[in-house]
Structures are given as structure tokens and as C-alpha cells.
C-alpha positions as YAML, in Angstrom:
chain: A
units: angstrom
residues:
- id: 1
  name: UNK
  ca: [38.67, -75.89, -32.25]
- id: 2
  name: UNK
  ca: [34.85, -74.57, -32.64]
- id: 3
  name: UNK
  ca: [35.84, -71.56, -30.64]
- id: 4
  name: UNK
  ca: [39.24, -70.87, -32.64]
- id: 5
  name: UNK
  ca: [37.30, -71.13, -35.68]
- id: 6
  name: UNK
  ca: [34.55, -68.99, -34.59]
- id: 7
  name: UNK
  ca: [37.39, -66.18, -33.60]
- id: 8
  name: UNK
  ca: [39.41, -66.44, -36.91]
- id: 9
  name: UNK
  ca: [35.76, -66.26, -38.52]
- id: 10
  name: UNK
  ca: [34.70, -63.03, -36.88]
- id: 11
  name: UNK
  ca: [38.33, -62.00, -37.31]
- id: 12
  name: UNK
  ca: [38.35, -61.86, -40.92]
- id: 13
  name: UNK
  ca: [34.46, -60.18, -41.21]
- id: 14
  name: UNK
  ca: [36.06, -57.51, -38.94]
- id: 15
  name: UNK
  ca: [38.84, -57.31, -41.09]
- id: 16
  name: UNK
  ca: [37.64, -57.05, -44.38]
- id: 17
  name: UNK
  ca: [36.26, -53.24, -42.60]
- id: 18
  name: UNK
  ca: [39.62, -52.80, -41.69]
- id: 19
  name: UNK
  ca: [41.68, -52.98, -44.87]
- id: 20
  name: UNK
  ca: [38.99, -50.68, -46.86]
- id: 21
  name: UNK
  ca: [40.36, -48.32, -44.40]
- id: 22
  name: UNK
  ca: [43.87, -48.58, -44.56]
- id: 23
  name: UNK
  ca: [43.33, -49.11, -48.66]
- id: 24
  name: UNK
  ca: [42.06, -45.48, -48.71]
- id: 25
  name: UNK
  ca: [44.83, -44.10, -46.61]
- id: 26
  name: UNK
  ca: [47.31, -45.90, -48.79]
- id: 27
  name: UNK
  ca: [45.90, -44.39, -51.97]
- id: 28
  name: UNK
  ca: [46.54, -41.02, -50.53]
- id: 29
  name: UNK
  ca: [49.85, -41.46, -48.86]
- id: 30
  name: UNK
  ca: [51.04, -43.42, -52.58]
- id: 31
  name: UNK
  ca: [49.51, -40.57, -55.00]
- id: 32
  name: UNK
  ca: [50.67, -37.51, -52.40]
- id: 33
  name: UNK
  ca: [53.07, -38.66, -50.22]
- id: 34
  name: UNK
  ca: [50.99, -36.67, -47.65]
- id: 35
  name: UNK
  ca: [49.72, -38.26, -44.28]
- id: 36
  name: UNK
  ca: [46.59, -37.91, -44.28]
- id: 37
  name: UNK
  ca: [45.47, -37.35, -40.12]
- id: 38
  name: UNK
  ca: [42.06, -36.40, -40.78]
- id: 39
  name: UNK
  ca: [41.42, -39.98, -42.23]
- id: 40
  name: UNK
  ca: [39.52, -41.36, -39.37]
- id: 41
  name: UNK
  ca: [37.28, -38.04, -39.30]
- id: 42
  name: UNK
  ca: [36.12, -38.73, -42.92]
- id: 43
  name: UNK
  ca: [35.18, -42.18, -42.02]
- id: 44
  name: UNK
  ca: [33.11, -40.12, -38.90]
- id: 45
  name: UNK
  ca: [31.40, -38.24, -41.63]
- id: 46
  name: UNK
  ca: [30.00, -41.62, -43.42]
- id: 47
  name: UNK
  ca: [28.67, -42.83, -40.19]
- id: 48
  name: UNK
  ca: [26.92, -39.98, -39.41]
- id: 49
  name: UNK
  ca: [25.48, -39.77, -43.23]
- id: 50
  name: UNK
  ca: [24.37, -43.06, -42.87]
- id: 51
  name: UNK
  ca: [22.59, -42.26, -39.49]
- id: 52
  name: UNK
  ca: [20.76, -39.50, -41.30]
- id: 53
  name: UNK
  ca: [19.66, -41.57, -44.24]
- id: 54
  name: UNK
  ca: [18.83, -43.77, -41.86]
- id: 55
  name: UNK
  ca: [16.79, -42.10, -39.10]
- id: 56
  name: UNK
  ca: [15.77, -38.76, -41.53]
- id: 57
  name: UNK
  ca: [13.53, -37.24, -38.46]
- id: 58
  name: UNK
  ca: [17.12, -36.61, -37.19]
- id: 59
  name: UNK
  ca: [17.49, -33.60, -39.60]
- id: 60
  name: UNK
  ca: [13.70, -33.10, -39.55]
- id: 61
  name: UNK
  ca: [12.60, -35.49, -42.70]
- id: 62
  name: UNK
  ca: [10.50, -37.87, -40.76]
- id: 63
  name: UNK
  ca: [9.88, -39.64, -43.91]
- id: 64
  name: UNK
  ca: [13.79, -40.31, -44.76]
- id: 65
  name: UNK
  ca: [14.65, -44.13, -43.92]
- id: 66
  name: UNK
  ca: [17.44, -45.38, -46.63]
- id: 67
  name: UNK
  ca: [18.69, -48.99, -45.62]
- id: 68
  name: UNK
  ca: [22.10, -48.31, -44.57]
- id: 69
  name: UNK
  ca: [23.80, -51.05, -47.17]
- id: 70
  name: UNK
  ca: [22.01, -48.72, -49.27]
- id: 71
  name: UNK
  ca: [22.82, -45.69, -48.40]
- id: 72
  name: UNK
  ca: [26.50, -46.46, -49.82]
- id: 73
  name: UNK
  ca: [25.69, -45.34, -53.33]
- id: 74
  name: UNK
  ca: [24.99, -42.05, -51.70]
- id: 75
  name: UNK
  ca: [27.88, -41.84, -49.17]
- id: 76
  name: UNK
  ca: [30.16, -42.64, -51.97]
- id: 77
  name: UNK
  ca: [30.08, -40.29, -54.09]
- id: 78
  name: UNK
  ca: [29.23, -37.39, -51.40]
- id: 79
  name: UNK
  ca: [32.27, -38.50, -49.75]
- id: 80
  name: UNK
  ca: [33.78, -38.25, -52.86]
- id: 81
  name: UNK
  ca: [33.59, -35.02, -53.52]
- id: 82
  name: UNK
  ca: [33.84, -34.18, -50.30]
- id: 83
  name: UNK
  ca: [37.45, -35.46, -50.33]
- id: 84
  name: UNK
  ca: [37.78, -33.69, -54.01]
- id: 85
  name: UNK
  ca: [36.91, -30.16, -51.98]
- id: 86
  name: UNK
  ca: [39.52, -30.90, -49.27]
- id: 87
  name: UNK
  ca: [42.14, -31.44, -51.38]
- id: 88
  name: UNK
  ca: [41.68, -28.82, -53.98]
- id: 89
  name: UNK
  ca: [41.11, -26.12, -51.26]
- id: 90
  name: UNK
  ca: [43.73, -27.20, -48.93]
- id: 91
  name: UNK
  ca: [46.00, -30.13, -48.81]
- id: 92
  name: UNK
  ca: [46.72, -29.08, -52.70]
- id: 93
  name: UNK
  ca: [48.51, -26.13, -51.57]
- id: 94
  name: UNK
  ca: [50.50, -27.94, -49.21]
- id: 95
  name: UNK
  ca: [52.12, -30.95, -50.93]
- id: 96
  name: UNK
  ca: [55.41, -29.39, -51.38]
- id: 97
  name: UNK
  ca: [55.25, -27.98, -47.88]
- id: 98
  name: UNK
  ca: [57.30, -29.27, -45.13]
- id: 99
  name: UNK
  ca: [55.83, -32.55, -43.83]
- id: 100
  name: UNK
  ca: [55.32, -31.03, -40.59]
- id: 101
  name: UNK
  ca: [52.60, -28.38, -42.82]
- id: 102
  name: UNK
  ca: [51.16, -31.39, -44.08]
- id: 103
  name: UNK
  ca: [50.49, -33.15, -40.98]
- id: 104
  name: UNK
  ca: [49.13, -30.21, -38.81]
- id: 105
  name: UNK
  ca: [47.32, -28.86, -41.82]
- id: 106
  name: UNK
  ca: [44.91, -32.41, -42.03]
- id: 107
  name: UNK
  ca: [44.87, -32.18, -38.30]
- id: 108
  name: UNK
  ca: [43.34, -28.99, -38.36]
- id: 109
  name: UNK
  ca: [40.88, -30.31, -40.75]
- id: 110
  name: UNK
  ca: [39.81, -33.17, -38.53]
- id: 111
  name: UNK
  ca: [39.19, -31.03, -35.75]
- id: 112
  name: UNK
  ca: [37.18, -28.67, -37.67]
- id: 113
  name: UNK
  ca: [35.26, -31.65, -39.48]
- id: 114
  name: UNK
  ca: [34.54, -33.24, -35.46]
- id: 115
  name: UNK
  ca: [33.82, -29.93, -34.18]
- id: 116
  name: UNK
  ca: [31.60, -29.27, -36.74]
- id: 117
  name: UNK
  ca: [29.55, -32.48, -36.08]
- id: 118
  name: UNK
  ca: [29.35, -31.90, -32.46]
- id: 119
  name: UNK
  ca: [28.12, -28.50, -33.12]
- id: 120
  name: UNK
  ca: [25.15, -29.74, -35.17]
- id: 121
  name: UNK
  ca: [24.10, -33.41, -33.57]
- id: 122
  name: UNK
  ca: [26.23, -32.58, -30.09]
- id: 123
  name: UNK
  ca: [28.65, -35.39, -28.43]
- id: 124
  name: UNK
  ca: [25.82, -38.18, -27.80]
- id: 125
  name: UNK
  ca: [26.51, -41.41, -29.62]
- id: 126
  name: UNK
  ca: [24.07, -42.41, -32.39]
- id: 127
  name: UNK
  ca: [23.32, -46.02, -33.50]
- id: 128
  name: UNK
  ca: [21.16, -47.83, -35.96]
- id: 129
  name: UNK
  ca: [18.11, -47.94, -33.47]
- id: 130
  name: UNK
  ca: [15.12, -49.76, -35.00]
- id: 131
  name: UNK
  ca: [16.45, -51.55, -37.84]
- id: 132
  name: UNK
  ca: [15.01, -55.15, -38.25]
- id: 133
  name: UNK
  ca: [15.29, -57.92, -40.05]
- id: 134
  name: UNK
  ca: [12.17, -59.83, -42.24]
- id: 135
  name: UNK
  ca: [11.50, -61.26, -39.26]
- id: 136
  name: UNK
  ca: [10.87, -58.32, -36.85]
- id: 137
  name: UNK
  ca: [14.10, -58.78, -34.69]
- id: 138
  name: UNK
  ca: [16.89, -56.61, -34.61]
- id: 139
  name: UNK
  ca: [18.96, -56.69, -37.52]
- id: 140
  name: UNK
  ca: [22.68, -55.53, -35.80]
- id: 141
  name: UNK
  ca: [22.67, -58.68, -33.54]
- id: 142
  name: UNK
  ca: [20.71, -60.97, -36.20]
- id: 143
  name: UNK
  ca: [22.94, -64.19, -36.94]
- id: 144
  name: UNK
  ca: [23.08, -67.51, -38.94]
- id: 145
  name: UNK
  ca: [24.36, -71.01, -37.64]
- id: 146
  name: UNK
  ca: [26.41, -73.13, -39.67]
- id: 147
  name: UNK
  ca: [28.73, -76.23, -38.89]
- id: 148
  name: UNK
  ca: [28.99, -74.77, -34.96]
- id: 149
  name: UNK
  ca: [29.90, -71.81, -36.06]
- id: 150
  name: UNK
  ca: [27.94, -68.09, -35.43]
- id: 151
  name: UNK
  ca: [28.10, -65.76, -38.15]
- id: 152
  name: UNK
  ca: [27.12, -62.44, -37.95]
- id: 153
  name: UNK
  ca: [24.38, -61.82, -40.73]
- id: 154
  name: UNK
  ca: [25.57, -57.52, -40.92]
- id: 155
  name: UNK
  ca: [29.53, -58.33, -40.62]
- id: 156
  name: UNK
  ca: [28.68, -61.02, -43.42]
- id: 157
  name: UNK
  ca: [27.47, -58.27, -45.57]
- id: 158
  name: UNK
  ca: [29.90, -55.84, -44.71]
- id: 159
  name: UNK
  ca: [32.71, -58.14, -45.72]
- id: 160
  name: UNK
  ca: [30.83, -59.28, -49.06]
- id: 161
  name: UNK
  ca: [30.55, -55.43, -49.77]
- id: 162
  name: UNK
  ca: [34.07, -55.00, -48.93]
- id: 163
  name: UNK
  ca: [35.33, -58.04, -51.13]
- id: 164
  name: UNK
  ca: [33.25, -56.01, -54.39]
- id: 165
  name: UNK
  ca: [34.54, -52.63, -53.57]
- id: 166
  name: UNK
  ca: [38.06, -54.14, -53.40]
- id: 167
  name: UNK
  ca: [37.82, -56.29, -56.77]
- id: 168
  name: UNK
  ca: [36.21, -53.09, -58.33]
- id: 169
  name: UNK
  ca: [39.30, -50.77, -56.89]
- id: 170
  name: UNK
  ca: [41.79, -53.46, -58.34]
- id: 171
  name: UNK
  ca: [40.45, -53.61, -61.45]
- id: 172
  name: UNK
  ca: [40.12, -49.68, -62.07]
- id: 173
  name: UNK
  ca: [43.61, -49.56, -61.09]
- id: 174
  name: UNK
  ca: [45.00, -51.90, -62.98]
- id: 175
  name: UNK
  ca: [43.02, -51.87, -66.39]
- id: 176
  name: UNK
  ca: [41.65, -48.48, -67.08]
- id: 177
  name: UNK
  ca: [43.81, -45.59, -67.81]
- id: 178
  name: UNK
  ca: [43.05, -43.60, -65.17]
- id: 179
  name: UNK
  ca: [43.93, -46.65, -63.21]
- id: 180
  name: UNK
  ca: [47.13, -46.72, -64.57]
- id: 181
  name: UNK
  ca: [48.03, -43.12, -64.47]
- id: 182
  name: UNK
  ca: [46.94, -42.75, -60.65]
- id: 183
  name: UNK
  ca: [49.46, -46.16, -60.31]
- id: 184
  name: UNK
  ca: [52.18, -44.37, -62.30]
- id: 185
  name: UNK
  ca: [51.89, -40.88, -60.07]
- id: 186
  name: UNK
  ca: [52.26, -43.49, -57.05]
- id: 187
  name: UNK
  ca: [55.28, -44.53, -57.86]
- id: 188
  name: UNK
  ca: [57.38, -41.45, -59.45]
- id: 189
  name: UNK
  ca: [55.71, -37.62, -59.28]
- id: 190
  name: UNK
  ca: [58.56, -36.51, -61.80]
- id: 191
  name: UNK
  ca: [58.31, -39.09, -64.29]
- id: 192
  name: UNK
  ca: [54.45, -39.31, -64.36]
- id: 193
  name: UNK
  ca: [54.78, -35.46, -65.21]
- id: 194
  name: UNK
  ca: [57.25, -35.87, -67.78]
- id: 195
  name: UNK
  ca: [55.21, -38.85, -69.58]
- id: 196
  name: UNK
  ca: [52.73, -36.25, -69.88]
- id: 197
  name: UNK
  ca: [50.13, -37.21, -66.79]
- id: 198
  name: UNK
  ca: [48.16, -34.42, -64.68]
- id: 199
  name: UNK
  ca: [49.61, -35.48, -61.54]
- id: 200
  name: UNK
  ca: [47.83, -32.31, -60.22]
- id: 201
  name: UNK
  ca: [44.25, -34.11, -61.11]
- id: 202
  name: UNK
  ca: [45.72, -37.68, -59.78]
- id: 203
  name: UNK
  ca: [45.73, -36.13, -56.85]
- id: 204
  name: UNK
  ca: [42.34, -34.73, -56.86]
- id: 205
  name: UNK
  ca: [41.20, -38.42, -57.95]
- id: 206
  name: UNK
  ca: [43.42, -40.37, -55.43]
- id: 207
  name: UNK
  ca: [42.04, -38.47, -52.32]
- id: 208
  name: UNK
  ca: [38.41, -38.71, -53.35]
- id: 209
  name: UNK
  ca: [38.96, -42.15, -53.48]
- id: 210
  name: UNK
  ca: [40.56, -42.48, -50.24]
- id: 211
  name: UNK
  ca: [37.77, -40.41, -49.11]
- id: 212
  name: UNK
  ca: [34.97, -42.68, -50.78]
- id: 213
  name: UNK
  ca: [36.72, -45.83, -48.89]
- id: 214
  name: UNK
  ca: [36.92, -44.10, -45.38]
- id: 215
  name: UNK
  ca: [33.21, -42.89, -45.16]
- id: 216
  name: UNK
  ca: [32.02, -46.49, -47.11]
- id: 217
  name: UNK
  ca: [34.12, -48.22, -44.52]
- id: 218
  name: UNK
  ca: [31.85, -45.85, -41.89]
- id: 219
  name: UNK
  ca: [28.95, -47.15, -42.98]
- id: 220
  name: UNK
  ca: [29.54, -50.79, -42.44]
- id: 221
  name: UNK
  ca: [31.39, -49.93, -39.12]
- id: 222
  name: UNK
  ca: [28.13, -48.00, -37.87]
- id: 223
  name: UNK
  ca: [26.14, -51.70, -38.86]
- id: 224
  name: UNK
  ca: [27.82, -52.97, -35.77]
- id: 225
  name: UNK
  ca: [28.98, -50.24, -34.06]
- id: 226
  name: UNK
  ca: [27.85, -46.69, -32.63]
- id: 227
  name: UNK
  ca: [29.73, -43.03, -33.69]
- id: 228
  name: UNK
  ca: [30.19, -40.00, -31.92]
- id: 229
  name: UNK
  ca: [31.99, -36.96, -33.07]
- id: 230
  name: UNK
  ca: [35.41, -37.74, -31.97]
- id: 231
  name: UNK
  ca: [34.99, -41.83, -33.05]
- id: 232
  name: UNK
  ca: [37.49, -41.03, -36.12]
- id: 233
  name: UNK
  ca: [40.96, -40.72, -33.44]
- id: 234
  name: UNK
  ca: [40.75, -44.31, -32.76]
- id: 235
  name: UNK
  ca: [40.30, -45.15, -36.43]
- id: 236
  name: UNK
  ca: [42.87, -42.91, -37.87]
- id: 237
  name: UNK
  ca: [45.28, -44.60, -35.49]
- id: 238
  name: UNK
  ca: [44.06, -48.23, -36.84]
- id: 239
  name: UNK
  ca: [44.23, -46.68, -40.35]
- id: 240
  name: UNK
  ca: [47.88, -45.92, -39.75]
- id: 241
  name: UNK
  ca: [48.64, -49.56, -38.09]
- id: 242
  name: UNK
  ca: [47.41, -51.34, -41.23]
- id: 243
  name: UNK
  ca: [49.35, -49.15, -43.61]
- id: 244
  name: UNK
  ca: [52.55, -48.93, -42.38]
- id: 245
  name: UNK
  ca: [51.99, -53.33, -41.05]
- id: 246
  name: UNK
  ca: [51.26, -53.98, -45.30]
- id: 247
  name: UNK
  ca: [53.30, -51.19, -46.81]
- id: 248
  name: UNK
  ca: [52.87, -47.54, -47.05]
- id: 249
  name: UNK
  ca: [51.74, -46.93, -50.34]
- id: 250
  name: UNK
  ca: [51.08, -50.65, -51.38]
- id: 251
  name: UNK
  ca: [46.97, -51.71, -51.95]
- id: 252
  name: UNK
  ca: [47.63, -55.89, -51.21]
- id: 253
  name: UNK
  ca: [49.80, -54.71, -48.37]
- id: 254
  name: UNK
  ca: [46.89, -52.63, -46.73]
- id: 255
  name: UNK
  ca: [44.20, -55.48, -47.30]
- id: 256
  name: UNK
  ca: [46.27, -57.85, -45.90]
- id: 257
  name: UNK
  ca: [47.34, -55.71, -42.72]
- id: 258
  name: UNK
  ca: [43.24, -54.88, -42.32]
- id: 259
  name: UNK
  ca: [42.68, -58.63, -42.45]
- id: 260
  name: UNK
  ca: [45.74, -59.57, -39.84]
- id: 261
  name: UNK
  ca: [44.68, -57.05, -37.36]
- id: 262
  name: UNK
  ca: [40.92, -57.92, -37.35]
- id: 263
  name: UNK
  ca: [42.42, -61.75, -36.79]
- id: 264
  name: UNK
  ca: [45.08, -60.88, -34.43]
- id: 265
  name: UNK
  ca: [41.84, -58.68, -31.86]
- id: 266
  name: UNK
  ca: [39.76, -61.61, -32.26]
- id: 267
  name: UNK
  ca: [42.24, -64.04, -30.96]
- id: 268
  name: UNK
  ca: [43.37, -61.78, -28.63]
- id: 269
  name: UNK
  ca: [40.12, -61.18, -27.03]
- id: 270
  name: UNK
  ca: [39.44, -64.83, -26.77]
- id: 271
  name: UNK
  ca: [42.49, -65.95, -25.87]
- id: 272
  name: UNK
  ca: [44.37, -62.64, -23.80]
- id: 273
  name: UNK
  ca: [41.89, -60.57, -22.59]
- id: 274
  name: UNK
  ca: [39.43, -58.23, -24.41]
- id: 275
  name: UNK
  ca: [40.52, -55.48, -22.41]
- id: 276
  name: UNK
  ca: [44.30, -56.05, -24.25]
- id: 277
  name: UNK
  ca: [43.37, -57.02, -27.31]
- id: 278
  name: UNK
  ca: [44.82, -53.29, -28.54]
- id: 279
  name: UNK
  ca: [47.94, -54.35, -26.53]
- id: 280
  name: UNK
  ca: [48.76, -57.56, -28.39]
- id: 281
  name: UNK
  ca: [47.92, -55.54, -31.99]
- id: 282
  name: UNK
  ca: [50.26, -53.08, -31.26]
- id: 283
  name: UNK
  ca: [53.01, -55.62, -30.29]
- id: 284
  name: UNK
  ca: [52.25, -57.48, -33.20]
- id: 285
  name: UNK
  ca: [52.86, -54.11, -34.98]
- id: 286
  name: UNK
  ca: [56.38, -53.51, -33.33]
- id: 287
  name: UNK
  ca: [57.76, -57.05, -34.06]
- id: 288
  name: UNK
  ca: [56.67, -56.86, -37.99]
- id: 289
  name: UNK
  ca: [58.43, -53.36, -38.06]
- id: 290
  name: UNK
  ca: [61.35, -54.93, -36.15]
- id: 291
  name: UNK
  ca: [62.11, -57.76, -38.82]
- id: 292
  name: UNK
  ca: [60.52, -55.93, -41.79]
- id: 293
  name: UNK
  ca: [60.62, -52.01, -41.08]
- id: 294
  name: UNK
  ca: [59.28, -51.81, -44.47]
- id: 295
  name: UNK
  ca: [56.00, -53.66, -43.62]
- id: 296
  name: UNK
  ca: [55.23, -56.57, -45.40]
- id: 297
  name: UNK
  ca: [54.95, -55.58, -48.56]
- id: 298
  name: UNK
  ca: [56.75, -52.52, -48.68]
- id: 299
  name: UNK
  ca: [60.35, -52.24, -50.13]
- id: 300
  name: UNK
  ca: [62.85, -50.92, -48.40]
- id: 301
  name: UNK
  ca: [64.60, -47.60, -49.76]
- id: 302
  name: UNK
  ca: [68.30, -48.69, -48.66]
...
């Protein structure tokens, strides 16, 4: 029972990471109807701001060193506009394109946004070398005790950070009128338009967020994990799992599928084999679609 716990437990901190990627995908995909394949390569860009901030002698500012739970009020808004840029230059001019436009255009993006990165740090993967607890020992493998049960002191954070970004994101989308309007684009272009809303600037808003949540959800990734330039492929690919599992388009939908994938690894690896713990994810994927091809939350068109 101790162990089951323990893998639900790590499960869930995992998976908190998880849905505040597939919430910013879904924001995009809802406001834009455009599928967004360069997802995983914004999240790439937070790690790798976070590294900076982090280790500053990287980029030749020895005396840079910006805790990397910190560094998210920077990597927010940078990100931000970063995803603002994107999709007033670009994916803008493409949203009543052919989806096949749409798609190839945001690849082309990604590969120019990994290319870039290699070009400037090359391939070698960076991690969060040297950061330490109080107590002088290293802060990514640092853990607390309780009941029986280990938990992971920077995937504790990560998920607490995660649970406040998500309450936040709720409640600016359900109570403010920018909220609303963003909500209202979602769910019918025309009508938003004819009630008098930008949808134009919704747009502009909806993929800054997305891109906010992708490179926030890069920092907490890079708390436990390492990046490289090409790290966003396997991401984008989990993005795209936990939207269409909850829902294209639906918030609740995404935050649940983030939390039932991080679950369903967990067990996986404890239970299967860590080697196939993609394996069972993915078949967990196919028999969802097969008895709900809308996703769980998602509502069917027919």
C-alpha cells in the first residue's frame, strides 16, 4: 500500500506540470482553432531562460543567479510577449488558412526556435548544477518524510505553483471581462464578433497565455529535469495527449488529463516497467478515445 501511495503521490506532483501544459495548448487551440506544434519548443525556451537566470556566467554575467521558482515572474511575462510576437507576425496571418498552413507554419517555427538555441548554447544538455538547499545539499534530489511516504521537496513546489497559476487562470477567465470575452471567442468566432469583441486581440491574448503556461511549465520541469534544444518534441507530443484525453478546447478537461497521465507513468513504472511506462499512457489514450472520442470532457459535434 506504502508503495502505491508513494506512486499515486509522485503521480499527481508530476501531473500538476503536466496539465499547465496541456492548459496552455488548450487556450490556443479554443481561442484559434489552430494547433499549435511549436508548443513544446516554447516550453524549451523557459527552461533555457531559467538556466540563464540561473547560472548568468552562461551568457557572461557571472554575477546573475535568480532562484529558479523565482525566475517565473520573469519567464512569464517574456514568454508572454514572446508568444504575443509569434502570433501577430505569423500564425495571425494564417488562421483562415488551410489547416495543413497552420500546422506546417508552427512547425517551422519550432524548428527555427530549436535551431536557434542550438546555435547559441549548442546540443549539450543543461541542468540546475549547484543549487542547494539551507542545508548545503542539493536541492533537485532534497526530500521530506511523512507517514512512509517520500515527497519530493522541488515537485512539491512545482505542484503548489501550479495549483496558484491554475486558480489565478480560472478566476481571470471566469470573472474579469477579458476573461469572459477570451471564453466567448472560444466558443463561437462569429458571434463574439458580432457582440462587438476584438476577436483579433483575443487571439493575441489567448496565445500569450498559452505561451506564459508552456515556458512557466519549463521552469518547474527543468527543477527536476535537464533540457536540450530539441527537449520540446517529446513535450509537444504529451501536450497533445492531455488535450485531446480532457477535451480540445476545455481548461478542467486539460488539468484533469495532465493529472491522469502523470498518475497513469507513475503506476506504470512501478508496476509495468519504466521502460513502458509511455506504452501504457498511450494505450490509456486509445481506449478513452475509443469510448469517448470526444475526450472526457469534450462534447461531441454529432
Amino acid at each position: 500500500m506504502i508503495v502505491f501511495l508513494q506512486s499515486v503521490l509522485s503521480g499527481l506532483l508530476v501531473g500538476g506540470t503536466y496539465a499547465l501544459i496541456g492548459i496552455g495548448l488548450t487556450i490556443i487551440f479554443g481561442v484559434m482553432r489552430v494547433i499549435n506544434f511549436a508548443h513544446g519548443e516554447l516550453l524549451m525556451l523557459g527552461m533555457y531562460l531559467t538556466w540563464i537566470l540561473f547560472d548568468g556566467s552562461a551568457v557572461g554575467l557571472p554575477w546573475l543567479h535568480v532562484d529558479p521558482f523565482l525566475s517565473i515572474l520573469i519567464v512569464i511575462p517574456v514568454l508572454f510577449l514572446w508568444g504575443a510576437f509569434l502570433q501577430r507576425a505569423f500564425v495571425n496571418r494564417v488562421l483562415d488558412a488551410l489547416p495543413q498552413n497552420q500546422i506546417l507554419l508552427t512547425i517551422g517555427l519550432g524548428l527555427v526556435m530549436s535551431n536557434s538555441v542550438m546555435l547559441a548554447f549548442t546540443s549539450d544538455y543543461r541542468l540546475l548544477s549547484g543549487w542547494k538547499t539551507p542545508g548545503g545539499k542539493d536541492f533537485a534530489s532534497s526530500r521530506w518524510e511523512l507517514a512512509g511516504l517520500s515527497i519530493s521537496r522541488p515537485l512539491l513546489f512545482s505542484f503548489l505553483v501550479t495549483a496558484a497559476i491554475t486558480a489565478a487562470l480560472f478566476w481571470f477567465l471566469s470573472r474579469t471581462d477579458t476573461g469572459q470575452a477570451i471564453r466567448a471567442t472560444a466558443q463561437d468566432r462569429d458571434a463574439a464578433r458580432l457582440m462587438g469583441i476584438d476577436v483579433r486581440r483575443m487571439s493575441v491574448l489567448a496565445f500569450g497565455i498559452g505561451a506564459a503556461l508552456a515556458g512557466t511549465a519549463g521552469t518547474l520541469t527543468l527543477t527536476t529535469y535537464y533540457t536540450y534544444p530539441q527537449v520540446g518534441g517529446a513535450f509537444t507530443l504529451k501536450a497533445f495527449v492531455i488535450v485531446v484525453l480532457g477535451g480540445m478546447g476545455s481548461v478542467v478537461g486539460a488539468t484533469v488529463g495532465g493529472l491522469l497521465i502523470g498518475v497513469t507513468e507513475s503506476l506504470a513504472a512501478v508496476y509495468v516497467d519504466a521502460g513502458l511506462k509511455e506504452l501504457v499512457v498511450y494505450v490509456l489514450f486509445l481506449l478513452v478515445l475509443l469510448f469517448r472520442p470526444a475526450g472526457l470532457f469534450g462534447r461531441s459535434r454529432s
